[in-house]
C-alpha positions in Angstrom: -15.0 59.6 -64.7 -11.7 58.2 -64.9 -10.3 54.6 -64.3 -8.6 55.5 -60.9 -11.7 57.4 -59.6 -13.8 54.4 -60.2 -11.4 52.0 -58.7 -11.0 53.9 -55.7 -15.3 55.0 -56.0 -16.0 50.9 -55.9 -13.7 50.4 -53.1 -15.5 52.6 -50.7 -18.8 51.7 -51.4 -17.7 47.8 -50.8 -16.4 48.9 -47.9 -20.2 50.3 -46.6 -21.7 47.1 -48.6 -19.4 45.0 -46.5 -20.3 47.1 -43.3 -23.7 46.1 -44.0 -23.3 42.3 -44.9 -21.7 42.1 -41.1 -24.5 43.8 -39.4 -27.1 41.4 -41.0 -25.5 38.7 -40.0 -24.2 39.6 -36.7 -27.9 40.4 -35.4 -29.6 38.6 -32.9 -33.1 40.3 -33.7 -35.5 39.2 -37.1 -36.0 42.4 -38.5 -32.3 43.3 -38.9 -31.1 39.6 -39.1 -33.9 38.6 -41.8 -35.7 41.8 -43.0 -32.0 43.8 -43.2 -34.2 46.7 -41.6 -30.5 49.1 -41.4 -28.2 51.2 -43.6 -24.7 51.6 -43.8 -22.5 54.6 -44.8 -18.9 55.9 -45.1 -18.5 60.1 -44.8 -15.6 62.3 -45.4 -13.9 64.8 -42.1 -16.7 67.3 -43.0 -19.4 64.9 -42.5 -20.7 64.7 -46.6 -21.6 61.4 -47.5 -19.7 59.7 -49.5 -20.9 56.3 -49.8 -23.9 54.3 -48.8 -24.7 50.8 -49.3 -28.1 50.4 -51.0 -30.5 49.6 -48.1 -33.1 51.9 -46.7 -34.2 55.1 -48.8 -35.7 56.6 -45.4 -32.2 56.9 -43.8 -30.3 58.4 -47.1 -30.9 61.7 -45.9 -31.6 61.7 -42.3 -27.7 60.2 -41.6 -26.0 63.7 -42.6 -27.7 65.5 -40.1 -26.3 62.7 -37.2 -23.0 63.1 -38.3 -23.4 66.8 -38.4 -24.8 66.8 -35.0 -22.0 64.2 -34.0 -19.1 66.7 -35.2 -20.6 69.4 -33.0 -19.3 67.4 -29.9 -15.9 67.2 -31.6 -15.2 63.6 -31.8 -11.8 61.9 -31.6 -10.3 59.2 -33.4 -11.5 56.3 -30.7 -14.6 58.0 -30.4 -18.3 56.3 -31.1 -21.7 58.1 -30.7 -24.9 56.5 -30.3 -28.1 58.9 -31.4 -31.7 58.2 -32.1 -32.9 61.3 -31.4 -35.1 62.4 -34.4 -34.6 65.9 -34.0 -30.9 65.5 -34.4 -30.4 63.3 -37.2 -32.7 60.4 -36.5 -35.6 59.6 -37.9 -37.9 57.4 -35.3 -36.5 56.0 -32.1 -36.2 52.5 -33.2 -33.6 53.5 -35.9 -30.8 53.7 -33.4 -27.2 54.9 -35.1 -23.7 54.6 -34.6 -21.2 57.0 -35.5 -16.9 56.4 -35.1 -14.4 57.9 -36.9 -12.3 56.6 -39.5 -8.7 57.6 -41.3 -10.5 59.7 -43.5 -13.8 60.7 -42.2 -16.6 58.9 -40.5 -18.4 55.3 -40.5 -22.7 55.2 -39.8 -25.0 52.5 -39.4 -28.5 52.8 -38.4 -30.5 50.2 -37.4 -34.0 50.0 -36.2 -34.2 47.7 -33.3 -37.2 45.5 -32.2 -37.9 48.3 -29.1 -37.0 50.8 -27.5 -38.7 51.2 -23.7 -41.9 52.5 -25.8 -45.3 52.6 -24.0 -46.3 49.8 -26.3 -44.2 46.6 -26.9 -42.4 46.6 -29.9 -42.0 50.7 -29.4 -44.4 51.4 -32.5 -47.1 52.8 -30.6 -50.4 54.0 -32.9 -51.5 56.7 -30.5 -48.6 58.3 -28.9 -49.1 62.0 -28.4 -45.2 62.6 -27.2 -41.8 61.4 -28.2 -40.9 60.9 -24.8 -44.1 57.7 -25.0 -42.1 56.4 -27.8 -39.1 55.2 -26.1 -35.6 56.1 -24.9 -34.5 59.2 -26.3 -30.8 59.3 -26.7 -29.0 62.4 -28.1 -25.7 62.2 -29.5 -23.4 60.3 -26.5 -19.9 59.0 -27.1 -20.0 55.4 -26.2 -18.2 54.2 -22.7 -17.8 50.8 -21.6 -21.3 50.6 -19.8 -23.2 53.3 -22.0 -24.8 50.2 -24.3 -25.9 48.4 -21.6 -27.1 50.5 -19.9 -29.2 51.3 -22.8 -30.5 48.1 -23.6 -31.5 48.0 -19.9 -33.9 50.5 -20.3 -35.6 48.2 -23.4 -37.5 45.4 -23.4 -35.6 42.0 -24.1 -31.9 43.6 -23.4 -30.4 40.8 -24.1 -31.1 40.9 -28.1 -30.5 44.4 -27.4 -27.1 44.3 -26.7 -26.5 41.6 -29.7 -27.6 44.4 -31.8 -25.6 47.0 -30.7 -22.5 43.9 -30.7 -23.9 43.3 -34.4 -23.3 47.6 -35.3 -20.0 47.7 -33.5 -18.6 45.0 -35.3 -19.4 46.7 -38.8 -17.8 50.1 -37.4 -14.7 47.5 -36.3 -14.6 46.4 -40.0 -15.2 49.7 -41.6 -12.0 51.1 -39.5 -9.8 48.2 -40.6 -11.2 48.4 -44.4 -10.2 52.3 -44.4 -7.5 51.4 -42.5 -6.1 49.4 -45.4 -7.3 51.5 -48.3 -5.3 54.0 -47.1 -2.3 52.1 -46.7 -2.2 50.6 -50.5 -3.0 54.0 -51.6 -3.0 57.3 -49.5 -5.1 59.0 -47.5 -4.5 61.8 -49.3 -5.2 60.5 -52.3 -8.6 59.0 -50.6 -9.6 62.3 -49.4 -9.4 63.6 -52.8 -11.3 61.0 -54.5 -13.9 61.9 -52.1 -13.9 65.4 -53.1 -14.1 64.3 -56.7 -17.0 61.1 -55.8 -19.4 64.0 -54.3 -18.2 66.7 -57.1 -19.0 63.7 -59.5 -22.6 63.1 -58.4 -23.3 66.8 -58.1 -22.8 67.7 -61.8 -24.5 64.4 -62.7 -27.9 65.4 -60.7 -27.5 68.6 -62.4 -27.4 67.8 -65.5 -30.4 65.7 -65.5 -32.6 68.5 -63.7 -31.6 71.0 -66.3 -32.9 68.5 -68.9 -36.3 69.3 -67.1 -39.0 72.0 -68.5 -38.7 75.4 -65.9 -41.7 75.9 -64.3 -43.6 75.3 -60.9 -45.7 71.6 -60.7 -48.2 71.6 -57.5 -49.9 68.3 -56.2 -51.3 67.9 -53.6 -52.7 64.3 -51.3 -54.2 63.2 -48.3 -52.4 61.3 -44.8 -55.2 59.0 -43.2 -55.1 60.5 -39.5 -57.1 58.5 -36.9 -59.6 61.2 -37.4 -60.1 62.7 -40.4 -57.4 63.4 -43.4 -54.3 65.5 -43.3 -53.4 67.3 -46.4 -50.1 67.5 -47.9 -49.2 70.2 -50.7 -46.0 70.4 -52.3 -44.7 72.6 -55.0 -41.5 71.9 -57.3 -39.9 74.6 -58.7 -37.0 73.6 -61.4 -34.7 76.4 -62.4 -32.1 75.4 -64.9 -29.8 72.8 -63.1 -31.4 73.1 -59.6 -34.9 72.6 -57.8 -36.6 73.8 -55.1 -39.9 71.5 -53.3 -41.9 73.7 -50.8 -44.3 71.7 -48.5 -46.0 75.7 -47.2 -49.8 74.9 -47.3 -49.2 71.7 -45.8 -51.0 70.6 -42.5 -49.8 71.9 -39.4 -47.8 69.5 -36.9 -50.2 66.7 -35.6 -51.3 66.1 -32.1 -50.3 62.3 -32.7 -47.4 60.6 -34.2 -47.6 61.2 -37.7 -45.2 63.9 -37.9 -42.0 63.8 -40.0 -38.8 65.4 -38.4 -37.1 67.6 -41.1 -34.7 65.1 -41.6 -37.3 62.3 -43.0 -38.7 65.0 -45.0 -35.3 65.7 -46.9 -35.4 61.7 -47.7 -38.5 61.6 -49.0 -37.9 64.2 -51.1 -34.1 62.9 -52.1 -35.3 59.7 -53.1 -38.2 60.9 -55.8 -35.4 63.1 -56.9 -32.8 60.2 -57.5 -35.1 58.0 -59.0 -36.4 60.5 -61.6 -32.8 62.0 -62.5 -30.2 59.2 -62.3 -31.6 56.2 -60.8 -28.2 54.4 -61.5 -25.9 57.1 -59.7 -24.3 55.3 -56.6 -25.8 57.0 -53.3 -24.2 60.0 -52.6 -24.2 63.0 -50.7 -23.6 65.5 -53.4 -26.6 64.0 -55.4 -28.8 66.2 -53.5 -26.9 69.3 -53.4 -29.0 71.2 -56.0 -32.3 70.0 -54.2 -33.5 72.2 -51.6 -36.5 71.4 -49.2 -38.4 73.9 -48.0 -40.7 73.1 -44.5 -42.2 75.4 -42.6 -41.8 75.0 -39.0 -44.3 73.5 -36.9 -46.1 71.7 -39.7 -46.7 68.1 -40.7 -43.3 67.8 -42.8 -40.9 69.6 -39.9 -42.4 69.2 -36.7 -41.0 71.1 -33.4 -38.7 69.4 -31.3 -40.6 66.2 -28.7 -43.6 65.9 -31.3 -44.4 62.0 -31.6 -43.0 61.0 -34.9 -43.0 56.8 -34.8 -46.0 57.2 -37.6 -44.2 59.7 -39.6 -40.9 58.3 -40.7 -42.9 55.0 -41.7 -46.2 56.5 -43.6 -46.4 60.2 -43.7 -42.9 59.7 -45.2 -44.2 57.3 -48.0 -47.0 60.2 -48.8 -44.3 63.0 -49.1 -42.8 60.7 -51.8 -46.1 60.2 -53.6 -47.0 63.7 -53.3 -43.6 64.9 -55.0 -43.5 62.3 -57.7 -47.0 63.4 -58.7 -45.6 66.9 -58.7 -43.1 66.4 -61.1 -45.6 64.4 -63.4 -46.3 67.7 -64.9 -42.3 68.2 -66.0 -41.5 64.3 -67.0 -43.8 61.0 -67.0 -43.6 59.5 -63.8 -45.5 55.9 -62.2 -48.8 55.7 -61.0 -49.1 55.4 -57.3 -48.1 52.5 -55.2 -50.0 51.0 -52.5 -48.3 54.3 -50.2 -47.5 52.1 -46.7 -45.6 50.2 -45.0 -48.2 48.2 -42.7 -46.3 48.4 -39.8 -47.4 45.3 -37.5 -45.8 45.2 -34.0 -46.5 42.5 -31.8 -45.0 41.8 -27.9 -45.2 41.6 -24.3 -42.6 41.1 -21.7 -41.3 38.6 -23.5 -41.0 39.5 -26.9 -41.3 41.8 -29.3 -41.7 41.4 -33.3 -41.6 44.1 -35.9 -42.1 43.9 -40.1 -43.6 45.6 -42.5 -45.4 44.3 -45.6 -45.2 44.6 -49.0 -48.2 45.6 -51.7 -48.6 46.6 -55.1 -46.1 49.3 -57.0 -47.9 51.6 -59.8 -47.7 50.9 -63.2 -44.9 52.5 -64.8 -45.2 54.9 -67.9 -44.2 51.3 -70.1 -44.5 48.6 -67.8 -46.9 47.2 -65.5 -46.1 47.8 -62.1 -44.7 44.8 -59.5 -46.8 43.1 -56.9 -45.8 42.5 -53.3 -43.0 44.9 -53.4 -42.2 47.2 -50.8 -42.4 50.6 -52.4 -41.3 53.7 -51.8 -39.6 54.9 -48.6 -39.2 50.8 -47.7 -36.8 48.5 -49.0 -36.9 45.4 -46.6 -37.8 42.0 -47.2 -40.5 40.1 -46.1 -39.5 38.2 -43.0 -39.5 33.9 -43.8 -41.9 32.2 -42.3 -39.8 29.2 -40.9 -37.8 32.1 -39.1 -40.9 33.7 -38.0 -42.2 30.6 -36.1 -39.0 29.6 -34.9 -38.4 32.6 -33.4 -42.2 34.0 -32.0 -45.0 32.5 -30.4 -46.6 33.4 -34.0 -48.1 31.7 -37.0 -48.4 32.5 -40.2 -51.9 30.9 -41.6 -51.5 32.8 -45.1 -49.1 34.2 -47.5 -50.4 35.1 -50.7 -50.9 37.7 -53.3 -54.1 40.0 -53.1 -55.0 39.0 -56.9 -56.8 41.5 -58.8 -55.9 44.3 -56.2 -53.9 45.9 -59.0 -55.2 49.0 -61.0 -56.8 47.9 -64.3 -55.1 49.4 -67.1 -52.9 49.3 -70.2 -50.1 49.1 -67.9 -51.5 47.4 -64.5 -50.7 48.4 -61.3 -48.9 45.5 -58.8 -51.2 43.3 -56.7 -50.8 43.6 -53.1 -50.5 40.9 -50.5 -52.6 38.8 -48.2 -51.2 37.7 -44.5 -53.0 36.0 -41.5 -50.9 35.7 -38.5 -51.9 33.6 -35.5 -51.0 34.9 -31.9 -49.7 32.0 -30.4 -49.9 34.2 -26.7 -51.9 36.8 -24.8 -49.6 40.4 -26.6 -50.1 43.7 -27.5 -50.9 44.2 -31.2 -49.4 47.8 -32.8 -50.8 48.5 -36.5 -49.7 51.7 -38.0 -51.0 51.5 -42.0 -52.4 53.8 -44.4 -54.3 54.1 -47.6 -57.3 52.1 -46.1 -59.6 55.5 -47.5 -58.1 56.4 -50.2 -57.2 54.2 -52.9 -53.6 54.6 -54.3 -54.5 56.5 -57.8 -54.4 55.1 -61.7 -53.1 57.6 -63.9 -53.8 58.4 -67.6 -57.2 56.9 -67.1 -55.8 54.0 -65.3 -58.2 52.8 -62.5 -57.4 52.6 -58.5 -55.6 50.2 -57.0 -57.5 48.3 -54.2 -57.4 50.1 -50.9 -56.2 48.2 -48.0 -58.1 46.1 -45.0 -57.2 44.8 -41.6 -59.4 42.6 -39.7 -58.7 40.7 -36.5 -60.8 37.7 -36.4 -63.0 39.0 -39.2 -64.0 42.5 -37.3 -62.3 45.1 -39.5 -59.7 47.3 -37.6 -58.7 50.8 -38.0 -55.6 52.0 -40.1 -54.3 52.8 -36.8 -54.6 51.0 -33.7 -53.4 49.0 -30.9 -55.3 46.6 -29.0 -54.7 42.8 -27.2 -54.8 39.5 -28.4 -55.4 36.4 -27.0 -54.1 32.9 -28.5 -55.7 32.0 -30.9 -56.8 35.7 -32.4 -56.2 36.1 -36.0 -55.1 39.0 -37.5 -55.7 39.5 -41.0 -53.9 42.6 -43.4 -55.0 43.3 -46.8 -52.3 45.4 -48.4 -53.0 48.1 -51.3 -52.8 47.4 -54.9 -50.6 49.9 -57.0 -52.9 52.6 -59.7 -52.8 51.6 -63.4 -51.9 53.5 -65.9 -53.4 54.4 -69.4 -56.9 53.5 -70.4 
């Protein structure tokens, strides 16, 4: 890659990291404010992305498909489109995303918002049946001067609701001036093609590495935790020379709760194993996953029919597509043992308030190295929310932080240790848990042993891996998380 190509390659993707730095601080609510629960992205005029700060690997390849659906309205250059819909480029209502248009192409950010007008407070809801239970649906809609606010009316707390959406504006603001500028010290034109070249770039570079791989089909499959019973998930990798092919037929069909996956969360899952195993240090990209192609059959667990409740699906079935591919493709390349495989959502609100996170565990060793502890893994990549802002912030305590020691797989290379948290409702609210991997342990591999499965108990009654019931003050609410699988004996 030459020196102008980089220059101009760093100067777009500061452009997305600065998009993103603004939105975090601009927020009113914790889990964008302090768990940086968004992404940020700059596209080119034919909606490829170009450049994408390094935040959430669950939106990398669910934001194409809003801009795509964006362009189908034929946006002009003032215009910005708000969308959560996750059968047209979302991937749960929560994430909510703006779209405007720049000199050169387009500017995203998605941002999941502490609710949405869900049945439940806090919009998580662990036994929705429909999308529609699951909060506001809002298809692509160019923004007018009341169209925000009369979308935060509709949520809980509208008043942090519309410092969010002040929070994403101002980043599209920025992102229009920083293009803006770029443009000006050295072309549009010359912009445009660098874009060309950025997403031509990460093509060949993708390519190259899967045509390092063995040719050859790799099957695995593994099991989603349902409220009742276990929901398989099959996939099957095919690599042939310098592209690859994962097919999810065989899979379980589309789930009469919320643990469906839109197509779009699928495709993430899928494009972050992919980027990890073939060039973990390519800058995010659009043309990185151009010789990947996802195969879904229709009406299944991994592409589920249009108003099919999906607020469990882009948070754990997601994190199961990604352990189900990367244990695929340990029969073409050594890959990690599995991580604890959740995000242990916790949602807690009433009128009031609503508070989101999720929690870290334990990663699986690695093929040299022992895996981390309290880490979110996989399809995650926030950060644990402080404590001080916690309490300042929600009738909440937190009685205990702590590793889970011992949790880990035992092994030559030990799997991470996953954490311990107690949180104190401080008032009567509605608790939301949506976790996974409570029956099945994450596994070891090459005789490595199990990570610890996960526990939830409220007041020293074990819960459910999915469930939503009231607390009172005082309650105490207790999560386990999962220790990541060893590996080698």
């Amino acid at each position: 890659m030459n020196i102008q190509l980089q220059v101009l390659g760093h100067a777009l993707r500061a452009v997305a990291e600065e998009m993103g730095a603004v939105l975090v601080r601009s927020s009113f609510s914790a889990n964008i404010k302090e768990r940086r629960d968004c992404s940020t992205a700059l596209f080119d005029d034919t909606g490829r992305m170009i450049a994408q700060a390094e935040h959430i690997p669950v939106h990398l390849g669910a934001m194409p498909d809003a801009v795509a659906a964006v362009i189908e309205h034929e946006p002009a250059r003032t215009d910005v489109f708000v969308l959560n819909d996750p059968f047209a480029g979302g991937t749960h209502l929560p994430d909510i995303s703006l779209v405007s248009r720049t000199e050169v192409g387009f500017a995203v950010t998605r941002a999941h918002h502490a609710d949405v007008g869900g049945a439940e407070p806090g919009s998580m809801p662990a036994d929705s049946r429909t999308l529609d239970e699951e909060g506001v649906v809002i298809p692509p809609t160019r923004v007018g001067p009341t169209t925000l606010d009369e979308l935060a009316d509709r949520m809980r707390n509208p008043e942090e609701r519309r410092g969010d959406f002040r929070a994403q504006l101002a980043a599209h603001q920025l992102a229009e001036r920083r293009v803006a500028e770029l443009c000006d010290r050295r072309g549009a034109d010359r912009i445009r093609a660098a874009m060309d070249e950025l997403h031509a770039y990460s093509e060949r570079v993708v390519r190259a590495a899967i045509a390092e791989l063995p040719d050859g089909t790799y099957q695995a499959s593994d099991l989603l935790e349902a409220p009742v019973g276990d929901l398989e998930l099959r996939a099957a990798v095919t690599i042939r020379g310098s592209e690859l092919e994962i097919d999810f037929s065989g899979s379980a069909p589309q789930h009469d709760g919320n643990l469906n996956c839109p197509l779009s969360v699928t495709r993430s899952a899928c494009y972050f194993v992919i980027r990890c195993l073939t060039a973990p240090d390519l800058p995010a990209s659009g043309g990185a996953f151009a010789p990947v192609r996802v195969v879904a059959p229709l009406g299944s667990l991994v592409n589920a029919r249009p108003g099919a409740a999906v607020a469990g699906g882009n948070v754990e079935t997601s994190c199961r597509i990604a352990d189900v591919v990367f244990r695929a493709l340990g029969g073409a390349l050594p890959t990690p043992a599995q991580g604890q495989g959740t995000m242990n959502n916790l949602t807690f609100g009433n009128d009031a308030f609503t508070y989101y996170e999720t929690l870290g565990g334990g990663q699986g060793a690695c093929p040299d190295a022992d895996g981390p502890s309290a880490v979110h893994v996989t399809m995650s990549n926030t950060l644990t929310t402080p404590v001080e802002a916690l309490e300042l912030a929600y009738p909440l305590r937190v009685r205990r932080h702590a590793l889970r020691a011992g949790s880990g797989g035992v092994a030559r290379f030990r799997g991470g240790d996953g954490v311990i948290r107690e949180l104190e409702a401080l008032e009567a609210c509605r608790l939301s848990i949506l976790s996974d991997r409570r029956r099945h342990a994450p596994s070891g591999a090459c005789g490595g042993s199990d990570g610890a499965p996960g526990r939830n108990f409220l007041n020293g009654a074990e819960l459910a891996a999915k469930t939503s019931v009231d607390l009172e003050p005082g309650d105490i609410l207790r999560i386990e998380t999962p220790g990541g699988g060893g590996l080698g004996s």
